[in-house]
C-alpha positions, 0 to 999 in steps of 0.5 A, a space after each residue: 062757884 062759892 061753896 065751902 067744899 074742902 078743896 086745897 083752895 078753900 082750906 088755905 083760905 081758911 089758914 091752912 098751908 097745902 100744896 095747891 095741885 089738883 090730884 087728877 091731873 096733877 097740873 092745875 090749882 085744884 079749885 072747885 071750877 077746875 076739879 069738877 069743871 075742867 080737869 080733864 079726867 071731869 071733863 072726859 066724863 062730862 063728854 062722855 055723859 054728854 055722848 050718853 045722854 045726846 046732848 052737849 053739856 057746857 062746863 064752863 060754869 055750874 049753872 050752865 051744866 044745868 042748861 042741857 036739863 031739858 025745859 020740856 019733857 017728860 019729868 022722867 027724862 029730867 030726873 035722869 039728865 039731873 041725876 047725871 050731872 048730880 053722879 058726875 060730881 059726886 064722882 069726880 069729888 069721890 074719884 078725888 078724894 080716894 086718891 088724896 087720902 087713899 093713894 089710890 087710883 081710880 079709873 076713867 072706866 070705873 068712874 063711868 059705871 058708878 055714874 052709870 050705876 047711880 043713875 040707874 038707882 036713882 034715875 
């Protein structure tokens, strides 16, 4: 994934000297791929979302999230599928960014209702 999200990756990219670990899991790089990807507080929500929509959403690229938006169907049903994945990352990056500069820690359940939650707003 090449984006300009600010993780600590891209900040010392730009010059900047931080400390490269991931927040969440406080044991890997925290890159884009890991932070939304694979850390495994992103992971579990995206088996839970998985379990939630009854699919299995492949993480191992962004593109490949995509893959469990279903081709046939019902829009209604894709928008839900796209607002999931959407919420989930718009999650785990808010989830992140609350204890960088907040201290504070969320959990695993209440990261589950805002997605919940969205996707009931905007689904």
């Amino acid at each position: 994934m090449h984006n300009k999200m600010p993780t600590d990756e891209n900040i010392r990219r730009r010059g900047c000297t931080v400390v490269l670990i991931c927040v969440l899991c406080m044991s890997n790089f925290e890159t884009s791929e890991h932070l939304i990807l694979s850390c495994p507080f992103a992971a579990g929500l995206w088996t839970w979302l998985g379990d939630q929509l009854h699919c299995s959403i492949d993480t191992t690229s962004v593109i490949s999230t995509l893959s469990c938006v279903p081709s046939r169907g019902s829009s209604q049903v894709r928008d839900i599928f796209i607002s999931g994945i959407v919420h989930t990352v718009h999650t785990v990056w808010l989830v992140r960014n609350c204890m960088c500069f907040n201290a504070s820690k969320v959990s695993v359940l209440a990261a589950k209702a805002k997605i919940l939650t969205m996707i009931s707003m905007f689904g």
